[in-house]
VODO-106467 format. One record per residue: residue number from 1; residue in three letters; x, y, z of N, C-alpha, C, CB in turn. Coordinates in steps of 0.2 Angstrom, whole numbers. Glycine has a CB too. Example, Ala and Ser with C-alpha at 12.3 -4.5 7.8 and 13.67 -1.06 7.14 Angstrom:
2
   gutor   doke      nx      ny      nz     cax     cay     caz      cx      cy      cz     cbx     cby     cbz
       1    ALA      66     -28      39      62     -22      39      66     -16      39      57     -22      45
       2    SER      64     -11      35      68      -5      36      64       0      39      70      -3      29
This chain:
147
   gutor   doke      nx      ny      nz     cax     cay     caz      cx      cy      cz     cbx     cby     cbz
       1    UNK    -145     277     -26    -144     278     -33    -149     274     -37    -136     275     -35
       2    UNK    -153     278     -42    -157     275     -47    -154     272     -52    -163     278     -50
       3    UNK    -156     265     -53    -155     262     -60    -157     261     -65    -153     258     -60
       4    UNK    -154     266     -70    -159     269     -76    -159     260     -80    -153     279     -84
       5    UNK    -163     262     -83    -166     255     -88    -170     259     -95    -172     250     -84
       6    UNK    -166     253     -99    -169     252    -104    -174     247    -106    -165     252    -106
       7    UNK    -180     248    -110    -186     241    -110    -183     241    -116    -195     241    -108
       8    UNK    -182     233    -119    -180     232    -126    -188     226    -128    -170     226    -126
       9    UNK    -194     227    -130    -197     224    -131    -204     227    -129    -196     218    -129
      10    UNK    -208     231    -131    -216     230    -125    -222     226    -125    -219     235    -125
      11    UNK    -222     221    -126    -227     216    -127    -229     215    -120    -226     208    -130
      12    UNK    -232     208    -121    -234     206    -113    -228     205    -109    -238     199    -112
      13    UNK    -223     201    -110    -218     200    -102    -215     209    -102    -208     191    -105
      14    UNK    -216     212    -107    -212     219    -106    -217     222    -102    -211     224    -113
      15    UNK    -223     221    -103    -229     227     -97    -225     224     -92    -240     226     -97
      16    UNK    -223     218     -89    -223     214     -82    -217     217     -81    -223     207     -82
      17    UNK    -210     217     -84    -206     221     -82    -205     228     -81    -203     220     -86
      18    UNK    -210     231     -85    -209     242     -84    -212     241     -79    -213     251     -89
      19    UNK    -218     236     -77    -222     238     -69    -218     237     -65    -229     233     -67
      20    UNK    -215     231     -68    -209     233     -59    -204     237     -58    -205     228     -56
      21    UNK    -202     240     -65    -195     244     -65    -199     251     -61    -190     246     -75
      22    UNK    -204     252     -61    -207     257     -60    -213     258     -54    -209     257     -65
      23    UNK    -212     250     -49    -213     249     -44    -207     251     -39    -215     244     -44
      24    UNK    -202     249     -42    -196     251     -38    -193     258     -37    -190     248     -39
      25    UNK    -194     260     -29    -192     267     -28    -183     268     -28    -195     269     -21
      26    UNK    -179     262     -33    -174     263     -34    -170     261     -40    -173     260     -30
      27    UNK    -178     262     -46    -176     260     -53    -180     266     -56    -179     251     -56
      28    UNK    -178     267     -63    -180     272     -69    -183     268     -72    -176     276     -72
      29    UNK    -186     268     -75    -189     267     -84    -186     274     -91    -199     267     -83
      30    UNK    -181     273     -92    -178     279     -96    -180     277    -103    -171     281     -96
      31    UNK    -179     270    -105    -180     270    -113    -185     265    -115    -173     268    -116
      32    UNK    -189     264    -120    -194     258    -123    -191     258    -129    -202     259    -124
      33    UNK    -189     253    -133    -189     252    -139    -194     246    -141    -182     251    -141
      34    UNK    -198     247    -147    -201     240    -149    -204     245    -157    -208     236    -142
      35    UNK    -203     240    -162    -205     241    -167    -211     244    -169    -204     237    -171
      36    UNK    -218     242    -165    -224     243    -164    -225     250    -160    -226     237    -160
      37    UNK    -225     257    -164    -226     263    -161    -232     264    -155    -227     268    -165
      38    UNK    -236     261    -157    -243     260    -151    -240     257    -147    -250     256    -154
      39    UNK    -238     252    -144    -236     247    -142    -230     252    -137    -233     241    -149
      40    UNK    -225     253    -138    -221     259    -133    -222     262    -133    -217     260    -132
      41    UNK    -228     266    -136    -232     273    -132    -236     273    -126    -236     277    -136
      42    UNK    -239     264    -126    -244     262    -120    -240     262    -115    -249     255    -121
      43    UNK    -233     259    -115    -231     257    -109    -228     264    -106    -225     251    -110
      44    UNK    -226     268    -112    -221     275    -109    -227     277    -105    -216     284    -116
      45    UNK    -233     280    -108    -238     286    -105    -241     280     -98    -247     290    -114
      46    UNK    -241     275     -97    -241     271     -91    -234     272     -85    -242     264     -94
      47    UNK    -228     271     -89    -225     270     -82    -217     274     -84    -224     261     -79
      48    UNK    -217     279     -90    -212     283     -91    -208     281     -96    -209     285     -86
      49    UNK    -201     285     -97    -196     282    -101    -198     287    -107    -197     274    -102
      50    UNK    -195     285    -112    -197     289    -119    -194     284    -124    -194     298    -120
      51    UNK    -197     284    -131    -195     280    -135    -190     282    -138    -199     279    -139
      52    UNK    -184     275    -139    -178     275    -142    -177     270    -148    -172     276    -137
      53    UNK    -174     270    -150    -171     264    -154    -166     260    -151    -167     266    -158
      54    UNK    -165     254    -152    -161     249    -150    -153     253    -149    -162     243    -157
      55    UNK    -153     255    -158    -144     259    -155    -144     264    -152    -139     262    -161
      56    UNK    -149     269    -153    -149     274    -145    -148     273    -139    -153     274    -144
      57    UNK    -150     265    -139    -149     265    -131    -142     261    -129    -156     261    -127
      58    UNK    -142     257    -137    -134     257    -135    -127     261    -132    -132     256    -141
      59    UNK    -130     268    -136    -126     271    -135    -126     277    -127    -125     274    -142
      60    UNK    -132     276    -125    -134     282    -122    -129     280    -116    -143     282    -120
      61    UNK    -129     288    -113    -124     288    -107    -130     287    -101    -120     298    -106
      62    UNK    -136     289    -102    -140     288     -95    -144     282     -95    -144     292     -94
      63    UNK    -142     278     -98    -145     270     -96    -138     267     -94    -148     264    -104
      64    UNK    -139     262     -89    -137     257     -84    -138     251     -85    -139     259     -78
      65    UNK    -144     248     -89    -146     241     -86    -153     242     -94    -149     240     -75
      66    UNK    -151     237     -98    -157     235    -103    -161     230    -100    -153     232    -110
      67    UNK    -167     228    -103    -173     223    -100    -173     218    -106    -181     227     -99
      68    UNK    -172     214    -108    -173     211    -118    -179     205    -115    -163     205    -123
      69    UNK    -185     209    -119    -191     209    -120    -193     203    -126    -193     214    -121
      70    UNK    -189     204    -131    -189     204    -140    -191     194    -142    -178     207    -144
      71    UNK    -192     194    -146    -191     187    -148    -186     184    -148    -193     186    -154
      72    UNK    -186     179    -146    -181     173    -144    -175     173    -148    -185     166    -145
      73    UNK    -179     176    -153    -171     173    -160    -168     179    -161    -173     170    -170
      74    UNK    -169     186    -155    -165     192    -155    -160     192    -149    -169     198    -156
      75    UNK    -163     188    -143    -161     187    -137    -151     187    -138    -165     180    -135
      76    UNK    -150     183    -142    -141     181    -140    -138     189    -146    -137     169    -144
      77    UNK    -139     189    -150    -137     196    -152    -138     202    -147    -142     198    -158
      78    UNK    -145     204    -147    -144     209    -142    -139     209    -134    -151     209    -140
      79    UNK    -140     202    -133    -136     202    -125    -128     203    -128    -138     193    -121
      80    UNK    -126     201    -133    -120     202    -135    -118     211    -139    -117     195    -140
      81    UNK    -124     211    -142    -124     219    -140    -123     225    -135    -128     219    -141
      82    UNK    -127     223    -130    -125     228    -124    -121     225    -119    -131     231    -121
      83    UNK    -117     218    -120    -111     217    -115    -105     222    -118    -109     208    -116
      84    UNK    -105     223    -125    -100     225    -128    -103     235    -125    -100     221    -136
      85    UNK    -109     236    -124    -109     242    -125    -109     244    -116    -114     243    -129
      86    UNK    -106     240    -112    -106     240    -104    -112     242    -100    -102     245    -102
      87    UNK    -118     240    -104    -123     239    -100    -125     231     -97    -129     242    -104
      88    UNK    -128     232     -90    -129     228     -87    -137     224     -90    -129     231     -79
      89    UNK    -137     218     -92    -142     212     -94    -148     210     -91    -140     207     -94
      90    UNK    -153     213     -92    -159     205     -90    -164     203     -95    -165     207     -83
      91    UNK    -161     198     -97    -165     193    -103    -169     189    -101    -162     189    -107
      92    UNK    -174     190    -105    -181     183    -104    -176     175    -107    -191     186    -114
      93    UNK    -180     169    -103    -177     164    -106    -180     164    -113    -178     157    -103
      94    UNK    -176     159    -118    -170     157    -119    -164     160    -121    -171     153    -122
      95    UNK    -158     163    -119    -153     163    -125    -152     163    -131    -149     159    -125
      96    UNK    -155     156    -130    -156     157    -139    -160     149    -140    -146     157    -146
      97    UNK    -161     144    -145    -164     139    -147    -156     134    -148    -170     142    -154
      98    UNK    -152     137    -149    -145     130    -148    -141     132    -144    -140     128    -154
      99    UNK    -137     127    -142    -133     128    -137    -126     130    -140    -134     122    -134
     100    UNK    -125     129    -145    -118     134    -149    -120     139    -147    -115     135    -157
     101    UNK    -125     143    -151    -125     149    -151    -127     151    -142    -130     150    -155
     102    UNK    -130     150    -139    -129     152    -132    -122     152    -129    -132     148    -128
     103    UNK    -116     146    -131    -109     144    -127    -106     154    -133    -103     132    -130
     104    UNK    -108     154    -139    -105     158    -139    -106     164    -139    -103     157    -143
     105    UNK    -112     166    -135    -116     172    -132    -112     174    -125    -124     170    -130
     106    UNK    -113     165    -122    -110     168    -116    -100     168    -116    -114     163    -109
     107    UNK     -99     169    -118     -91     167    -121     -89     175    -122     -91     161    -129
     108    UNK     -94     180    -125     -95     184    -127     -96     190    -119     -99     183    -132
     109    UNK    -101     187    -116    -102     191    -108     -95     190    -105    -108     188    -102
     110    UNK     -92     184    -104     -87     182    -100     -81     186    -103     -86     173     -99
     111    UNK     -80     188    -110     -76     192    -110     -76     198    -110     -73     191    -114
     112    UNK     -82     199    -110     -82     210    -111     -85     210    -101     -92     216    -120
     113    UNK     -84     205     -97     -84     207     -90     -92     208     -89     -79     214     -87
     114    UNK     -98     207     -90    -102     208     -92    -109     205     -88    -101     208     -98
     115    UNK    -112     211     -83    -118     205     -78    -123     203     -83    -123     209     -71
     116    UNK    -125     199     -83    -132     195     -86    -136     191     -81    -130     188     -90
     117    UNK    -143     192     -81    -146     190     -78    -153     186     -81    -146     195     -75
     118    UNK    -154     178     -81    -157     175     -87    -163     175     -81    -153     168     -90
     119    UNK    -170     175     -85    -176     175     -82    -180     168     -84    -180     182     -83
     120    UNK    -180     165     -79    -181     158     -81    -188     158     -75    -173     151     -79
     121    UNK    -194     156     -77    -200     153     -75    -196     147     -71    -205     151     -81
     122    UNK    -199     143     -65    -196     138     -61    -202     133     -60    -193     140     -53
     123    UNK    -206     133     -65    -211     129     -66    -210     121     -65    -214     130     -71
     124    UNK    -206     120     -68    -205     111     -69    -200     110     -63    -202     108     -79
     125    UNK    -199     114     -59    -195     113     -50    -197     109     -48    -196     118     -45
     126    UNK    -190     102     -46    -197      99     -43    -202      99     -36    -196      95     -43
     127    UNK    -198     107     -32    -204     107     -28    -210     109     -28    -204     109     -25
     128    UNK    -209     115     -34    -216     119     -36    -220     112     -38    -214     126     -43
     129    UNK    -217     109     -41    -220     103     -44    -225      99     -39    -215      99     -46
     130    UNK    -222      96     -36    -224      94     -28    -230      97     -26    -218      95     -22
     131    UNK    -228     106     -25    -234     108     -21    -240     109     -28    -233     116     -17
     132    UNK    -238     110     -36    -243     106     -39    -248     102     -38    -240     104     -42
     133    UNK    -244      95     -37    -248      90     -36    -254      90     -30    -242      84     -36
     134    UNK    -250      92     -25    -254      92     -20    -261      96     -19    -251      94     -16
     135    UNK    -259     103     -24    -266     106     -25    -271     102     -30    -264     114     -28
     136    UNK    -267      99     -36    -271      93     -39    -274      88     -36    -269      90     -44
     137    UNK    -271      84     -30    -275      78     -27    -278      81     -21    -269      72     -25
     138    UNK    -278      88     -21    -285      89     -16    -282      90      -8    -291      82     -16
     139    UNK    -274      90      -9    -272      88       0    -271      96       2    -265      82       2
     140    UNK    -273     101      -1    -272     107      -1    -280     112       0    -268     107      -8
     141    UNK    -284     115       4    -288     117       3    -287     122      -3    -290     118      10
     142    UNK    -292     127      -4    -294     131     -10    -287     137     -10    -304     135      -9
     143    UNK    -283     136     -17    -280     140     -17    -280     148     -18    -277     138     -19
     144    UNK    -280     154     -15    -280     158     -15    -276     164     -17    -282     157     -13
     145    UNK    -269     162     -16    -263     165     -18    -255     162     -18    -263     170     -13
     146    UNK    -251     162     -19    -245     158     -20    -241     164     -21    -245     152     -25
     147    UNK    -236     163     -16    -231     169     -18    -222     165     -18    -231     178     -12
């Protein structure tokens, strides 16, 4: 079974996201929304989908799973948007910029049953960190890939 998707945003982290919704021989790219018409026509005529609107895809029967691309300060609206509209979540960090507003974001998934999936860079890890350092103090020959 393919799992249709919606992209809510197409900037940069959004190209990173359709490339992989659209690397996976078990995902769709069905919708783009972003205010910038150039902007989600580059990403559709690259890796599919067709342009909708935000409440479009609210409502659509063939979306499964939204992507929230958007600026930070639309992130906890939207995610409490499509909890309520039974689609499944994957939001760029942060939630939001406070921590009310996030407790009452996620207060909001926990009641409409609702998957969320927060995308958090693991930079300041402190193992990644560790192998940081080591590439900085040289105890690491020439890096050439890190996966």
């Amino acid at each position: 079974m393919s799992i249709r998707f919606a992209l809510l945003g197409a900037g940069r982290i959004g190209r990173v996201h359709a490339k992989a919704i659209a690397a996976d021989p078990d995902a769709t790219l069905v919708a783009v929304a972003d205010p910038f018409k150039e902007v989600a026509d580059a990403i559709i005529s690259r890796f599919g989908g067709a342009a909708r609107t935000v409440e479009e895809i609210e409502t659509a029967g063939d979306i499964d799973a939204v992507v929230i691309c958007t600026p930070t300060d639309t992130h906890a609206d939207l995610i409490e948007k499509f909890a309520r509209a039974g689609k499944s979540i994957f939001c760029e960090k942060p939630v939001d910029l406070t921590i009310e507003r996030v407790r009452q974001c996620l207060q909001t998934v926990e009641e409409t049953d609702a998957t969320l999936m927060i995308g958090f860079n693991r930079r300041f890890d402190p193992h990644f960190r560790a192998v940081r350092r080591a590439i900085d103090d040289g105890r690491i020959g020439n890096v050439e890939m890190i996966q």
